[in-house]
C-alpha positions as CSV (number, residue, x, y, z in Angstrom):
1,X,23.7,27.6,28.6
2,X,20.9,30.0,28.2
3,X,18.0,29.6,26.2
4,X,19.0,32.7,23.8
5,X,22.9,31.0,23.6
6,X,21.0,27.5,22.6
7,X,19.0,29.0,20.1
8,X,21.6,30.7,18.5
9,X,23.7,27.5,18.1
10,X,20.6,25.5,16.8
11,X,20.2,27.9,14.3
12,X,23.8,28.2,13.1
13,X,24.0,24.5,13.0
14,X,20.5,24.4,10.8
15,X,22.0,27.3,9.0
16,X,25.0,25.7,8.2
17,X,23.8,22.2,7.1
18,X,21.3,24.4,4.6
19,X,23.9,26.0,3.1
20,X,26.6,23.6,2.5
21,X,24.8,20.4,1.0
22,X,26.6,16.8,0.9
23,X,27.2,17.6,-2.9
24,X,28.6,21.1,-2.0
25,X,31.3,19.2,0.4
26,X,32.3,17.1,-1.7
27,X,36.0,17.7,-3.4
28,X,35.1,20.0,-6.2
29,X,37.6,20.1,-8.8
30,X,38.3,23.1,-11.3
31,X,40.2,22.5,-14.6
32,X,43.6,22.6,-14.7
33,X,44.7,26.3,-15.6
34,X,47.0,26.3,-18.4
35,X,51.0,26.8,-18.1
36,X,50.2,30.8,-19.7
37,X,47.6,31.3,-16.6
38,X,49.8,30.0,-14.0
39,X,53.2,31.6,-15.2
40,X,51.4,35.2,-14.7
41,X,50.4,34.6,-11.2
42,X,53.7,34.1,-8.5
43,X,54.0,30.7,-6.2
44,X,51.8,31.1,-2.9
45,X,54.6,31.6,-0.9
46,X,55.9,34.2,-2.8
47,X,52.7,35.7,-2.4
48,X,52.5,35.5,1.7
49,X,55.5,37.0,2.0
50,X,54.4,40.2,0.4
51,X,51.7,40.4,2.6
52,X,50.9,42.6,5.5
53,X,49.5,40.4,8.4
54,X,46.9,41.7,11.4
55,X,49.0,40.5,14.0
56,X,52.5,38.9,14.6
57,X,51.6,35.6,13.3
58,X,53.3,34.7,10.0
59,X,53.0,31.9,7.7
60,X,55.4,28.9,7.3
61,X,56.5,30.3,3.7
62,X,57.4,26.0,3.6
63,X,54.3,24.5,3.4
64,X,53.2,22.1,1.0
65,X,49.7,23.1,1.1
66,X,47.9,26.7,2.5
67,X,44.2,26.6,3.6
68,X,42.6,29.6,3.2
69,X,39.9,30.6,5.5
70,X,37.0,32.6,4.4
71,X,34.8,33.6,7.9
72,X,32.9,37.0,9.0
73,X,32.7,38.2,12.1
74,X,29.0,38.4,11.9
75,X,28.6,35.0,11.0
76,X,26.7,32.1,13.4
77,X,27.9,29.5,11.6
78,X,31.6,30.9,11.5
79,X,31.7,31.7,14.9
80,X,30.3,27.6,15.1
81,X,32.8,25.6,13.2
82,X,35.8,27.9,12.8
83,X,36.7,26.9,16.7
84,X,36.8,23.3,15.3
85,X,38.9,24.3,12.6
86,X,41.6,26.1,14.8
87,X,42.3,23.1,17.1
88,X,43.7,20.9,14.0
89,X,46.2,24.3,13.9
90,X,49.2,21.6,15.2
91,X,47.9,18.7,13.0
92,X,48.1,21.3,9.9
93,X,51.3,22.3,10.6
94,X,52.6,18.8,11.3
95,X,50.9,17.7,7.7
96,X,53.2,20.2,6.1
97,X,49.9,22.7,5.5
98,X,49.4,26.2,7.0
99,X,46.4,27.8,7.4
100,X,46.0,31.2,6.4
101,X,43.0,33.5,7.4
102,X,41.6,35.9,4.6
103,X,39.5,38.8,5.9
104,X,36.5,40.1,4.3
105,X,35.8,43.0,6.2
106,X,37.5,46.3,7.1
107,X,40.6,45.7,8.9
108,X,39.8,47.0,12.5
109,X,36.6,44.9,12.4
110,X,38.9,41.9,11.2
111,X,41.6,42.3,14.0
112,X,39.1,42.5,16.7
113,X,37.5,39.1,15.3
114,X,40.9,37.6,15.5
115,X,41.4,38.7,18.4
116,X,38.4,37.8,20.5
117,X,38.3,34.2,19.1
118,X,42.0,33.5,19.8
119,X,42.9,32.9,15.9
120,X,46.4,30.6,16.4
121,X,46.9,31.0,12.5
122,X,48.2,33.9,10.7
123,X,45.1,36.7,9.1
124,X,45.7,39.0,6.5
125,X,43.0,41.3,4.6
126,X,41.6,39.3,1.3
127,X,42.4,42.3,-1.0
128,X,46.1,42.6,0.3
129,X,46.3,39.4,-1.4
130,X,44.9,40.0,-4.8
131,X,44.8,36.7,-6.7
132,X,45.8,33.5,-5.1
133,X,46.9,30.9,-7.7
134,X,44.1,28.0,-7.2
135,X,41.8,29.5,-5.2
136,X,38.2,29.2,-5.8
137,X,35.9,29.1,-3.2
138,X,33.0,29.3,-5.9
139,X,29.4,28.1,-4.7
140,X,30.3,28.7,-0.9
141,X,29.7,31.1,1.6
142,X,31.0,31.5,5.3
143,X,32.8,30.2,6.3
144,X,35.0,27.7,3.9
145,X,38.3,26.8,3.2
146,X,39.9,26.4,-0.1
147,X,43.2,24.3,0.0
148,X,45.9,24.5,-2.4
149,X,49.4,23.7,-3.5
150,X,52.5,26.3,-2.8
151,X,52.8,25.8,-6.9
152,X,49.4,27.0,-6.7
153,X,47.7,24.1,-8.1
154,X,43.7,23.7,-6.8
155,X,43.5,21.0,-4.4
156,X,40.0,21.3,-3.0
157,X,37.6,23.4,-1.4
158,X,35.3,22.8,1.8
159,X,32.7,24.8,4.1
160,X,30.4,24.5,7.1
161,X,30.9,21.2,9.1
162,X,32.7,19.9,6.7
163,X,36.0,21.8,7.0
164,X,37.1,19.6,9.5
165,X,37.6,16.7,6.5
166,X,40.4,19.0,5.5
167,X,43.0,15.6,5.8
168,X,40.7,14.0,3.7
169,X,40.7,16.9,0.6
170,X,44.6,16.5,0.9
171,X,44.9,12.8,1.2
172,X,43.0,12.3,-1.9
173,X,44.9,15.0,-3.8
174,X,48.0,12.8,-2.9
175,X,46.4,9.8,-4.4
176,X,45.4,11.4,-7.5
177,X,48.7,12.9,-8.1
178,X,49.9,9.4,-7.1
179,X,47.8,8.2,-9.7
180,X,48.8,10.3,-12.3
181,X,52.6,9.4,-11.7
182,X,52.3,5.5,-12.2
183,X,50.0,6.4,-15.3
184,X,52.9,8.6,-16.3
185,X,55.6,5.6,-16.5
186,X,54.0,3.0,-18.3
């Protein structure tokens, strides 16, 4: 590795861990919107499959849960973790979750990215999407991931390093909603 390619990943890692703090990582919950919020906006997959992708990959429109990716092509950091991200492609899928790509930048520019960092997931352009129900990547920049429910419902959002902890954001969700079932029948 050359000095100048060693360098660059020092200072994406430093980057990175300045950005997202422990506190940042952690499962950040929003309110619950109310049943007049989420009855104007349609289900996730009703969503995707309006979309227009940037290549031939589609979503599975039968997910339980879609990660969103946020990540720029001029990003260190991105360019850093999202690798890491992509090889848990086949443990997403197998966890009933796709991951869905959202660029940020002009579509040519976004296609190329995709395409010179071998992104295995489906990409579409951010604003072909408009408003996703439960997303809120809030108090994070590149990249991050905000998971979600097909209903829509917020699950949890993550960035830098700590994307990789994905399981972890939708194992607790499960446990909460666990929760909230037994607390439901007595």
């Amino acid at each position: 590795m050359t000095m100048k390619k060693l360098y660059t990943v020092l200072f994406a890692l430093l980057l990175a861990g300045s950005l997202v703090s422990p506190v940042q990582a952690a499962i950040e919950k929003q309110p619950a919107a109310s049943t007049s919020e989420t009855a104007e906006l349609p289900p996730v997959p009703q969503l995707l499959s309006e979309a227009t992708y940037l290549t031939n990959k589609k979503p599975n429109l039968k997910a339980k849960y879609y990660i969103f990716l946020r990540s720029m092509s001029w990003c260190v950091p991105c360019h850093v973790f999202c690798p890491v991200l992509f090889k848990d492609y086949g443990k997403m899928k197998s966890a009933k979750a796709e991951l869905v790509f959202l660029g940020q930048e002009e579509e040519a520019v976004v296609k190329q990215y995709m395409k010179e960092h071998e992104f295995k997931c489906p990409g579409v352009l951010g604003s072909e999407l408009g408003s996703i129900p439960g997303f809120d990547l809030s108090g994070f920049g590149s990249p991050a991931i905000c998971i979600v429910t097909a209903e829509g419902e917020f699950v949890g959002k993550l960035g830098g390093k700590n994307m990789a902890d994905w399981r972890k954001v939708i194992k607790e969700y499960q446990t909460q909603q666990a929760r909230k079932k037994r607390a439901a029948k007595k």
